[in-house]
LOKE-566381 format. One line per 10 residues: number of its first residue (from 0); their letters; for each residue y, z, x of C-alpha. Coordinates in nm, 2 decimals. Example, Ala and Ser with C-alpha at 12.3 -4.5 7.8 and 13.67 -1.06 7.14 Angstrom:
<nodes>
0 = as = -0.45 0.78 1.23 | -0.11 0.71 1.37
</nodes>
This chain:
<nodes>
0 = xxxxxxxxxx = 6.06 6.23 -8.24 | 6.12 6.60 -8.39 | 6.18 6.44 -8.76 | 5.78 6.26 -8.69 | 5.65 6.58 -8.57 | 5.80 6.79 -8.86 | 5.72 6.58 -9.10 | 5.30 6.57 -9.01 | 5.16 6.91 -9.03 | 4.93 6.80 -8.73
10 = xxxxxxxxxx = 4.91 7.00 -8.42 | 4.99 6.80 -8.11 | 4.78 6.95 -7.89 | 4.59 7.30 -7.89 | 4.65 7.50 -7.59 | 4.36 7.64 -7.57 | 4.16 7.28 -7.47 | 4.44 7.05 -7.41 | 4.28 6.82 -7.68 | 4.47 6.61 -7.95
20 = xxxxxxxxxx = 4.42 6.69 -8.35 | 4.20 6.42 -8.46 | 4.39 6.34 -8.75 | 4.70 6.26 -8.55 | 4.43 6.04 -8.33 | 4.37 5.83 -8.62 | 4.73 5.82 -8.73 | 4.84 5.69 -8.38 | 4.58 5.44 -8.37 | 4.63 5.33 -8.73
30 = xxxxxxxxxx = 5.01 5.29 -8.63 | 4.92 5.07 -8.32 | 4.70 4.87 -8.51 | 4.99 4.78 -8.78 | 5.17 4.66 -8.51 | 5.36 4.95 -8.32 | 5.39 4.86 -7.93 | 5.15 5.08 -7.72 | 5.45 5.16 -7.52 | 5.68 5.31 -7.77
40 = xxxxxxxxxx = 5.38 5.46 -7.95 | 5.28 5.66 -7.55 | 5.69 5.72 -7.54 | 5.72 5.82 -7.93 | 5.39 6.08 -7.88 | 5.46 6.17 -7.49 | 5.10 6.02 -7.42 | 4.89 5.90 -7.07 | 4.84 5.50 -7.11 | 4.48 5.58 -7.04
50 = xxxxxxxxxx = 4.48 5.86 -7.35 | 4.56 5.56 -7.60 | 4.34 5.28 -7.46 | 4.03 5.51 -7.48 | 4.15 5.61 -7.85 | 4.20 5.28 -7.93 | 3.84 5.17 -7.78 | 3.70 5.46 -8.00 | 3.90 5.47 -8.27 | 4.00 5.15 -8.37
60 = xxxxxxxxxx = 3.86 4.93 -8.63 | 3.60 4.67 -8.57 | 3.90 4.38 -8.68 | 4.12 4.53 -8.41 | 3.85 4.52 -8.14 | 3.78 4.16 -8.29 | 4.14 4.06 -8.24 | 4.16 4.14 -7.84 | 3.88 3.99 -7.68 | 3.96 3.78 -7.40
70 = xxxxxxxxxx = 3.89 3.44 -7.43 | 3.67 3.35 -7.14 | 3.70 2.96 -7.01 | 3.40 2.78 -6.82 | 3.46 2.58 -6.54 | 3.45 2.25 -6.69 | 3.68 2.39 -6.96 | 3.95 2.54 -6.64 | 3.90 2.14 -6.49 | 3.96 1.98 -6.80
80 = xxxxxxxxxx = 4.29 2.20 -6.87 | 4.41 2.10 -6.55 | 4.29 1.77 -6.51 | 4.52 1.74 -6.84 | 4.80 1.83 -6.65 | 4.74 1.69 -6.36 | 4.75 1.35 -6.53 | 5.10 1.40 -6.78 | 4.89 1.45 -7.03 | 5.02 1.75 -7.19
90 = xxxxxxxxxx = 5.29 2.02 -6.99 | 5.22 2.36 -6.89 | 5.35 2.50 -7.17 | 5.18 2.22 -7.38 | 4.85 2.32 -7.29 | 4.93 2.71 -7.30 | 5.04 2.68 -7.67 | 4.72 2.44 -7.71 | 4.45 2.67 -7.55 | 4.61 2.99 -7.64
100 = xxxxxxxxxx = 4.62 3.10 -7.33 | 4.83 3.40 -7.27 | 5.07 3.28 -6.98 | 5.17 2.99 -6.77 | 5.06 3.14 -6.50 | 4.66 3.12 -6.58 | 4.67 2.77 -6.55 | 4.93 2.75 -6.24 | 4.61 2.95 -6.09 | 4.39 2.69 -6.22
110 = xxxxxxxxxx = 4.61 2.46 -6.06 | 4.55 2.58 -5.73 | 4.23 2.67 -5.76 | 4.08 2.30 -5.85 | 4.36 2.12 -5.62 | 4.14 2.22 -5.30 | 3.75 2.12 -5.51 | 3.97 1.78 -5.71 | 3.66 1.61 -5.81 | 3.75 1.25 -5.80
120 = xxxxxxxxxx = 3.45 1.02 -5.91 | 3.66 0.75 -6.03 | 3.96 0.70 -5.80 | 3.81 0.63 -5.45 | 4.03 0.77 -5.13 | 3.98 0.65 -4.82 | 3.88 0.86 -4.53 | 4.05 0.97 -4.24 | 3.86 0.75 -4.02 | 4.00 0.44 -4.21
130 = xxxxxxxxxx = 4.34 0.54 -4.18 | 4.32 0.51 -3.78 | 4.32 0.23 -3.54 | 4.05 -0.05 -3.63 | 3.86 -0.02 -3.30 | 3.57 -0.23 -3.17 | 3.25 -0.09 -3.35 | 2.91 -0.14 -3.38 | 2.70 -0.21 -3.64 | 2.52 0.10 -3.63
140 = xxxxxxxxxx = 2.89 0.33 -3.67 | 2.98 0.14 -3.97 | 2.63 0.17 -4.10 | 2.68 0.55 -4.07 | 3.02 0.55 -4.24 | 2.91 0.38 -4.55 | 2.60 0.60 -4.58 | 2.91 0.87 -4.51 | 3.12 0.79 -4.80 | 2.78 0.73 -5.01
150 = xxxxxxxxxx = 2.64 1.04 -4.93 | 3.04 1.21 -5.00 | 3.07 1.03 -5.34 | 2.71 1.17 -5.45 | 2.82 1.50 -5.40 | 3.10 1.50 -5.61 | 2.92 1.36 -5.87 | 2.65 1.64 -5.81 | 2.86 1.92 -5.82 | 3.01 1.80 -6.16
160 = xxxxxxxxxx = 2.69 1.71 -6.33 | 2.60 2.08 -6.25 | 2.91 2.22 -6.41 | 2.82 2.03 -6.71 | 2.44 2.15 -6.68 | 2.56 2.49 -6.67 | 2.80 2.49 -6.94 | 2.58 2.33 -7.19 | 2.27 2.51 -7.11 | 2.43 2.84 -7.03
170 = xxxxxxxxxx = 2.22 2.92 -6.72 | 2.35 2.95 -6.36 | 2.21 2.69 -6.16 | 2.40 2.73 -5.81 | 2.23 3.03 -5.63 | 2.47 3.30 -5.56 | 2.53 3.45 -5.23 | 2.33 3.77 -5.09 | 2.04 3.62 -5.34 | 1.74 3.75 -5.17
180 = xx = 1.44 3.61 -5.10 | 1.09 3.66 -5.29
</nodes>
């Protein structure tokens, strides 16, 4: 750490403001964008973690900044992922490596997520009230349950051909909550 500092005739930080020489900014951020870990480069230059990300976020080159957006996933993108693994399609890891998604655990969180909304259009499951005693009804109750499992199955249907709205069209259609009125 001496033989770095010896070597670059910049000053590490003026006493007088506490602020870094700008030319030893650009050289830390130049190192960090050739690949030097922004842990060893805050342990090789004694820095805050919040001192590099803002020089990095001012200093850096527009390719870096390119380089680290996040990707951002839609909802029918997240549901197709999982349906994927849902089904056997493709492992965990599969469709990490496939999506380039960062970690395994993203899509375990998608897992759970979509487990408790499973849209099912095409596999039918019977309802609780099936699974019970077959008791004496009228024509009226089972005229109600279909209209039931009708009205159950339209929903789901719904709710997916407003993901897909959304996606393509790229407008929210769902109102948010605490909209307020006009």
């Amino acid at each position: 750490m001496e033989k770095i500092k010896q070597d670059t005739n910049y000053l590490e930080r003026s006493s007088k403001n506490g602020r870094y020489d700008k030319r030893l900014i650009l050289k830390i951020v130049k190192e960090v964008e050739e690949g030097l870990p922004r842990k060893e480069a805050n342990r090789i230059y004694g820095l805050g973690k919040s001192s590099l990300n803002s020089w990095m976020k001012h200093y850096g080159s527009e390719h870096y900044h390119q380089n680290q957006k996040r990707q951002s996933y839609t909802r029918l993108q997240k549901r197709t992922i999982v349906t994927a693994v849902e089904q056997g399609r493709m492992t965990i890891k599969e469709a990490q490596v496939a999506y380039n998604l960062k970690t395994e655990k993203t899509i375990r969180d998608w897992l759970l997520r979509y487990k408790e909304e499973k849209v099912d259009i095409c596999i039918e499951t019977q309802p609780e009230m099936a699974k019970q005693k077959p008791t004496l009804r009228s024509p009226d109750t089972e005229a109600l349950e279909r209209a039931l499992q009708e009205a159950e199955l339209k929903i789901k249907a719904l709710n997916t051909m407003i993901d897909v709205a959304e996606e393509q069209l790229n407008i929210d259609i769902r109102k948010k909550s605490g909209a307020k009125r006009s």
